[in-house]
Residue, then its C-alpha position, 0 to 999 in steps of 0.5 A: x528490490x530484492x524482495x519483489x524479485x524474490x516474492x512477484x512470482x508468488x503471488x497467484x494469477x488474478x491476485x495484487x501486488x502492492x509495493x512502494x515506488x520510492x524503492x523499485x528500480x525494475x518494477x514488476x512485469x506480470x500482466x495476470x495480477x494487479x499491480x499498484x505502485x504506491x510512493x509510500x516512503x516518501x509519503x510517510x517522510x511528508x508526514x514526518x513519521x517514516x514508521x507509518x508506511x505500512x499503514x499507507x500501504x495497508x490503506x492501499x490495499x485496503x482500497x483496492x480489496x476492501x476485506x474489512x470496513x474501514x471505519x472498524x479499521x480506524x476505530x481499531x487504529x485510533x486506539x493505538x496511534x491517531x496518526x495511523x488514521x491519516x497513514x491509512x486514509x493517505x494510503x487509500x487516497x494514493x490508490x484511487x489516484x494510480x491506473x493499476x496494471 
């Protein structure tokens, strides 16, 4: 909570705000960005791995800006932990499921 507090009034109007659900008790207020609330932290505990959560997050971000392709992203990521594909791809999937803000 403390860091969306800290960070929500940095991000610039028409900009994301990506953050995980499981760990906000006030979420965010602004209506000039685009604010997605993704369970990441409980997902990552339904994969069995809590160290894959930023990958959910990133797969988010990844569907809401897409600023790189994303089988050069799975490419890369096979390459390091095959369990960080399926983070990203549930990521994206949480992302196309949530009205955004």
């Amino acid at each position: 909570q403390s860091s969306l507090d800290k960070f929500e009034k940095s991000v610039k109007p028409g900009g994301a705000l990506i953050y995980d659900a499981t760990s906000i008790i006030v979420p965010p207020t602004r209506n000039d960005i685009t604010v997605l609330s993704i369970p990441a932290s409980d997902e990552a505990v339904k994969m069995n791995n809590t160290k894959i959560m930023n990958m959910i997050v990133l797969g988010a971000f990844i569907a809401q800006a897409p600023v790189v392709e994303i089988d050069s992203l799975m490419h890369a990521l096979k390459e390091v932990l095959p369990l960080n594909e399926k983070a990203l791809r549930r990521g994206i999937e949480l992302a196309e499921a949530v009205e955004t803000v």
